[in-house]
N, C-alpha and C positions, 0 to 999 in steps of 0.2 A: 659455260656462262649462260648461254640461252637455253640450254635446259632446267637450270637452275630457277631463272627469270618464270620459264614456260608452271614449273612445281608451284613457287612463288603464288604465281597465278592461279591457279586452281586451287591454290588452299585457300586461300581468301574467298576465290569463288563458294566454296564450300562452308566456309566458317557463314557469309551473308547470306548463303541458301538458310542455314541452319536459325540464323538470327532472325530473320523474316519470318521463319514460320512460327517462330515460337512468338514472337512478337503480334503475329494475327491469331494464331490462337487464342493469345491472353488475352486481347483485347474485345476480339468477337465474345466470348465467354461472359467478360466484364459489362457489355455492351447490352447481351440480352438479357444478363440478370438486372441489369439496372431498369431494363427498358418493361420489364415485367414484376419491378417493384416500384416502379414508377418515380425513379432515382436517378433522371438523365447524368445528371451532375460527376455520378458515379463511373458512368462509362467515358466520359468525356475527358479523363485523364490521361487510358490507355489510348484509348482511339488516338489522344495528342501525339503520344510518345509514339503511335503507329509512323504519323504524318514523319515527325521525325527521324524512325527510325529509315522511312522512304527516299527523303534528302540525303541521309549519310549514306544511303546503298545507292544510290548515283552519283553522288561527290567519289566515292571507292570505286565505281564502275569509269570514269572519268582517269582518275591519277592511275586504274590499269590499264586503259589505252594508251597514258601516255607512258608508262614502264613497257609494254609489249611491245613501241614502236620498231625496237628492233627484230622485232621476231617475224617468222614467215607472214606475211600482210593478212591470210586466209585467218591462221593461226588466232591473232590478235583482235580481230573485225568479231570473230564466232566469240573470244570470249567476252567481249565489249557490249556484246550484245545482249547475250546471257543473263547479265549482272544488270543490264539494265531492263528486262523483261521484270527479273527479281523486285527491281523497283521497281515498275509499274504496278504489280501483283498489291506490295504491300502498299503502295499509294490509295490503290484500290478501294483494300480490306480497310485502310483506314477512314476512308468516306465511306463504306457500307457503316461502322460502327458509328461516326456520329451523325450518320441521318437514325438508327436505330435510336440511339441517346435522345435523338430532340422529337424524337415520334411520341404522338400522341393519342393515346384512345379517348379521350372523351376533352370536347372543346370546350372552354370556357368551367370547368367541372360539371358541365348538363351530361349526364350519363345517354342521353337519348341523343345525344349529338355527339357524332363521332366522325373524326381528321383521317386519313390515311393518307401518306405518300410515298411517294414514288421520285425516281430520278432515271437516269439515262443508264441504268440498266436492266435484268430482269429480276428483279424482288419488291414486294411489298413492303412500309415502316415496319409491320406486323405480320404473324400468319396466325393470327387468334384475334377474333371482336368478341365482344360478350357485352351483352344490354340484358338491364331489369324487365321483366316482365309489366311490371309498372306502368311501361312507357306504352301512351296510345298509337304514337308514330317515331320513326326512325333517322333523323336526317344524317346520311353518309356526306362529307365531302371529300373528293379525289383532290388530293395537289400532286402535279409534277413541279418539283424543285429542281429538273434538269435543264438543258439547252436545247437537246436533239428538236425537233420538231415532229408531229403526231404522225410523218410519213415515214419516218425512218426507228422510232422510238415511242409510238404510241401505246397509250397506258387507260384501259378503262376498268374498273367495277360492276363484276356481276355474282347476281345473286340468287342460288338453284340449288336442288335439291344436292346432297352432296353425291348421290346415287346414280345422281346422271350427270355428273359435271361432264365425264370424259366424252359423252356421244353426245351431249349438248356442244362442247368446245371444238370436236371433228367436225362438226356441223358446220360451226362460224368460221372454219378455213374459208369455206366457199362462199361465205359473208361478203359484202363488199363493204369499204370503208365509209361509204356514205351513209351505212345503216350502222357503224361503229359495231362492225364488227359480230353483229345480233340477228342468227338464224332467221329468216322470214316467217311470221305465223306461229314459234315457239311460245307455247301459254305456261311452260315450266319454270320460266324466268320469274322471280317474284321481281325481282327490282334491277334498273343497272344506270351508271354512268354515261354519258357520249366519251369518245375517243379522244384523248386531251394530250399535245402535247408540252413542253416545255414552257417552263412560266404560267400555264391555264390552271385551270381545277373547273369542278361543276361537283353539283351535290344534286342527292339523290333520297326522295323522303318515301318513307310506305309505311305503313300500319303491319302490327305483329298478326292483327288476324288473316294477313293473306296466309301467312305459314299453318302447315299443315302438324296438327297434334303429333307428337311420337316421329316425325320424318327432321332426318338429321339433314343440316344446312351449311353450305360451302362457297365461298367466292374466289374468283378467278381473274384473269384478265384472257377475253379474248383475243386480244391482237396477236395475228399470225406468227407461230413459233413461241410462244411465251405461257400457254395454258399448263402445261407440264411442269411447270416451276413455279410460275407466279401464280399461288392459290392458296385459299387458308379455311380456319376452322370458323364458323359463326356460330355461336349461342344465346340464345334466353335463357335467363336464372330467374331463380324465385318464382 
């Protein structure tokens, strides 16, 4: 009988691994094409259906602790545990997908004013800006829409050549937080953010003639451990 219970177990386990993922697949998919045809509306179904697919993988992680009760305590605790990592996971995936959905590149439709945010993890709304050439200046604003606080989860905007992102960003390891993060004396920076966390934003304006003719352009977040991930593509058109 408790082997039965233990099988039990693990097929479920296995069937909500399989359900999650396919579930954060569809929705991340859903999520960037909408957020890059500027269709929030679109991703915002999946990403729903993510949230709940989340609830029901902890509601099932829950009624198998209490079916395993009988079984060895080590036994029951690892797989309880499991299933409930699984939920987390897809809890996740589904707040990465509708903060993607409610991102926006250009505020108010001023194509030279441009939103990005951020939350209490490590990615951008976006990893692509693109502004008119048109525009004489540029105003970025950073939101964090997280809780963390800028000591534990801080989040800024920068903006450099894209050729030097990597020994610009080893640089600001040794940064301190009171300079947010910004190499001392770096003149390769055209533009950046201060270090914001949870609830703040700041915004950040500069002119396209700091950029260089022909030199491709990258932004990043310095904060310690996050330059490797959190970074993306910036262009001028036309």
């Amino acid at each position: 009988m408790k082997n039965k219970q233990i099988s039990l177990a693990l097929a479920i386990a296995a069937v909500l691994s399989v359900g999650c993922s396919s579930e954060a697949e569809s929705s991340s998919s859903a999520a960037a094409n909408a957020s890059s045809s500027s269709a929030p509306e679109a991703a915002a179904a999946p990403a729903a259906e993510m949230a709940k697919a989340a609830d029901q993988a902890g509601a099932t992680a829950d009624d198998s602790m209490t079916s395993a009760a009988g079984e060895p305590e080590d036994a029951a605790e690892s797989m309880a545990h499991d299933m409930h990592t699984m939920a987390d996971k897809a809890d996740a995936a589904a707040e990465d997908a509708l903060l993607l959905a409610d991102a926006s590149d250009a505020a108010d439709g001023d194509p030279c004013n441009v939103t990005i945010k951020v939350r209490d993890s490590i990615a951008f709304s976006t990893t692509e800006l693109s502004v008119p050439s048109t525009c004489s200046e540029v105003s970025v604003t950073l939101e964090h829409i997280g809780q963390m606080p800028k000591t534990a989860m801080g989040h800024n905007w920068v903006l450099l050549p894209a050729d030097d992102l990597q020994e610009i960003a080893m640089a600001a390891m040794t940064a301190t937080a009171e300079s947010s993060y910004i190499p001392e004396g770096e003149d390769r920076i055209v533009a950046y953010t201060k270090i914001i966390g949870g609830g703040e934003s700041d915004t950040v304006t500069f002119s396209l003639s700091d950029l260089e003719e022909g030199t491709e352009y990258a932004y990043v977040c310095t904060f310690p451990g996050h330059w490797s991930v959190m970074r993306g593509k910036f262009t001028v058109t036309g």
